[in-house]
C-alpha positions as CSV (number, residue, x, y, z in Angstrom):
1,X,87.3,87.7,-110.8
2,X,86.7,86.1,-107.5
3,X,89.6,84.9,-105.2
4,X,89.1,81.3,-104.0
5,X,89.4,81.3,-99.8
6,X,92.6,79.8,-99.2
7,X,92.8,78.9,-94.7
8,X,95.5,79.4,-93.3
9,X,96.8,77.5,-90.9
10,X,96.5,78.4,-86.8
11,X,99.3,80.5,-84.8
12,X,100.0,77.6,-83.1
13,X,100.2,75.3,-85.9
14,X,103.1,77.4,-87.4
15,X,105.2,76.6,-84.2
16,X,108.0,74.4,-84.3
17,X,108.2,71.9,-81.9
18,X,111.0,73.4,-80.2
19,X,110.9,75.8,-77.4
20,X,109.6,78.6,-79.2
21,X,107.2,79.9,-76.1
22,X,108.7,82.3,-74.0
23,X,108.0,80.0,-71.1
24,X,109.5,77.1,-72.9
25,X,112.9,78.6,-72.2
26,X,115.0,77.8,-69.1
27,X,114.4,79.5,-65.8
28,X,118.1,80.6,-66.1
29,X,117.5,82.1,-69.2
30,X,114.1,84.0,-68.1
31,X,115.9,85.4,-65.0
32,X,118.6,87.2,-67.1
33,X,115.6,88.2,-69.3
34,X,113.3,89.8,-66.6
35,X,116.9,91.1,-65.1
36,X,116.9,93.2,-68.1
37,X,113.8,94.7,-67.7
38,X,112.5,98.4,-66.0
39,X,110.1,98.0,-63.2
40,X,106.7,98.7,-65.3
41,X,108.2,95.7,-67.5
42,X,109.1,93.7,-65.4
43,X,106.0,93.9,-62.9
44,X,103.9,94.0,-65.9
45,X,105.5,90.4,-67.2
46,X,104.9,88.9,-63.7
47,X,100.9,89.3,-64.3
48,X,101.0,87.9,-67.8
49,X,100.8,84.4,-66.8
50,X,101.6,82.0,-63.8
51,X,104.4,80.6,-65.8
52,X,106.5,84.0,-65.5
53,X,105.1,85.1,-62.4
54,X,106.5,81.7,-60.5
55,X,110.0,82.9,-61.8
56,X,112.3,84.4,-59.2
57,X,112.9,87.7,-60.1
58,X,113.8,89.1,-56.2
59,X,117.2,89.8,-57.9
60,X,116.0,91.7,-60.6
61,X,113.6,93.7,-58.0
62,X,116.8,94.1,-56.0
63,X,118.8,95.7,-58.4
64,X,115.6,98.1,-59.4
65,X,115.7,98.8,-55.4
66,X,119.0,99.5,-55.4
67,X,119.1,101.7,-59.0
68,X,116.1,103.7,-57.1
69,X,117.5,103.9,-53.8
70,X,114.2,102.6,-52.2
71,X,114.6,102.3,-48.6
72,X,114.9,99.1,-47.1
73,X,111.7,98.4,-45.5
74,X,112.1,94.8,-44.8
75,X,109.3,94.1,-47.4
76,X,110.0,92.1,-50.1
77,X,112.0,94.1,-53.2
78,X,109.1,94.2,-55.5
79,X,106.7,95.5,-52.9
80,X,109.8,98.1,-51.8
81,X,109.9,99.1,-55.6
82,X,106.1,99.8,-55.6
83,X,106.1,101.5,-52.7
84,X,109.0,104.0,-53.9
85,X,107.9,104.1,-57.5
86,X,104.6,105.6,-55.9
87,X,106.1,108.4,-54.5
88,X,107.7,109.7,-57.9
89,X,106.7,112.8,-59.5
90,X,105.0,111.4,-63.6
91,X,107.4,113.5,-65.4
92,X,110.8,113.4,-63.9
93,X,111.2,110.0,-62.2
94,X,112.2,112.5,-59.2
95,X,110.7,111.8,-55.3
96,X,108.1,114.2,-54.5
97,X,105.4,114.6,-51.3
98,X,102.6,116.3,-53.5
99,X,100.0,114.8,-56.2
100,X,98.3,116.7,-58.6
101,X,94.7,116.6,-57.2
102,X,92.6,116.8,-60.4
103,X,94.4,114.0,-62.2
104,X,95.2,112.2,-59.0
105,X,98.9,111.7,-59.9
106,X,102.2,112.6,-58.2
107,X,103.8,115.6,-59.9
108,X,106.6,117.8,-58.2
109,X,106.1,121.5,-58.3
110,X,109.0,122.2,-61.0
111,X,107.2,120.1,-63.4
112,X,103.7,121.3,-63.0
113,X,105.1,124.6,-63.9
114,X,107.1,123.7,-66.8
115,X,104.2,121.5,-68.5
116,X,101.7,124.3,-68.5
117,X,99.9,122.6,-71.2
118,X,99.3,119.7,-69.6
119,X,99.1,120.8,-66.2
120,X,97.4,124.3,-65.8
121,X,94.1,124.4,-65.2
122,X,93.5,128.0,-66.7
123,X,96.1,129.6,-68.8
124,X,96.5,133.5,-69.6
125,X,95.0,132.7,-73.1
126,X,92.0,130.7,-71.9
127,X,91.0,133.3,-69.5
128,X,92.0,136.5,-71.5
129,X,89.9,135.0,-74.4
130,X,86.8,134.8,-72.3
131,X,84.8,137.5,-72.5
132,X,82.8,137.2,-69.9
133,X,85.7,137.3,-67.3
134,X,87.4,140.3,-68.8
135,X,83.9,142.2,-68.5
136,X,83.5,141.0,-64.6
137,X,86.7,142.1,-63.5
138,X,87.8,144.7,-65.5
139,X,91.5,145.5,-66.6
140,X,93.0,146.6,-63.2
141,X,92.5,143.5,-61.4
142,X,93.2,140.8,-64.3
143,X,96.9,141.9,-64.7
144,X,97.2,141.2,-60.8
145,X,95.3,138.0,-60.8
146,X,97.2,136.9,-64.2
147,X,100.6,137.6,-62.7
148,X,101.2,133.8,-61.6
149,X,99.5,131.9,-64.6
150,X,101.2,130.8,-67.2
């Protein structure tokens, strides 16, 4: 039996006409909203549309500044926030001067060496289960050169 095609009606035709649009609400109300938010969120609502992105949210990017302890630059908070978020390590949140060159991301040394798995670029199983580099070195020198990888 065949199903007749019933339409159904279009997203914005199933709106009330009351403020149902996030940037139908107040800007008092989208301040404590964005306020709310982690810096990801929040700098990732500013590029959804101009609407959001014309909202003050220097208080909100003040408070992540402050929650961070980003320096005071003189910039304006958001950029401050960027600038300090950029210097985190990926895993732990923590500030750290090095970047893990082959996935070009910041990553402090303690988590590199606890997220082998993710991180190493050779582990002992990978290179033990190659053949070919257990016959070029032989036994004596793969325990030394195996003694730092995980």
């Amino acid at each position: 039996r065949r199903k007749s095609f019933v339409p159904r009606p279009a997203v914005g035709a199933m709106l009330s006409d009351e403020a149902t649009l996030l940037t139908d609400l107040p800007d008092c109300v989208l301040g404590r909203i964005l306020a709310a938010l982690d810096g990801a969120s929040l700098s990732r609502a500013g590029g959804t549309c101009r609407g959001l992105a014309s909202i003050d949210s220097s208080q909100a990017w003040e408070r992540l500044c402050e929650q961070a302890g980003a320096p005071n630059s003189g910039a304006a908070p958001a950029e401050r926030y960027r600038k300090h978020a950029a210097t985190l390590c990926r895993e732990c949140r923590r500030p750290t001067p090095y970047v893990f060159a082959p996935l070009r991301v910041r990553l402090c040394e303690r988590c590199e060496r606890s997220n082998p798995h993710k991180f190493a670029l050779a582990t002992r199983a990978m290179l033990l289960g190659d053949a070919r580099f257990r016959l070029l070195l032989g036994r004596r020198p793969i325990d030394s050169l195996l003694a730092n990888v995980p």
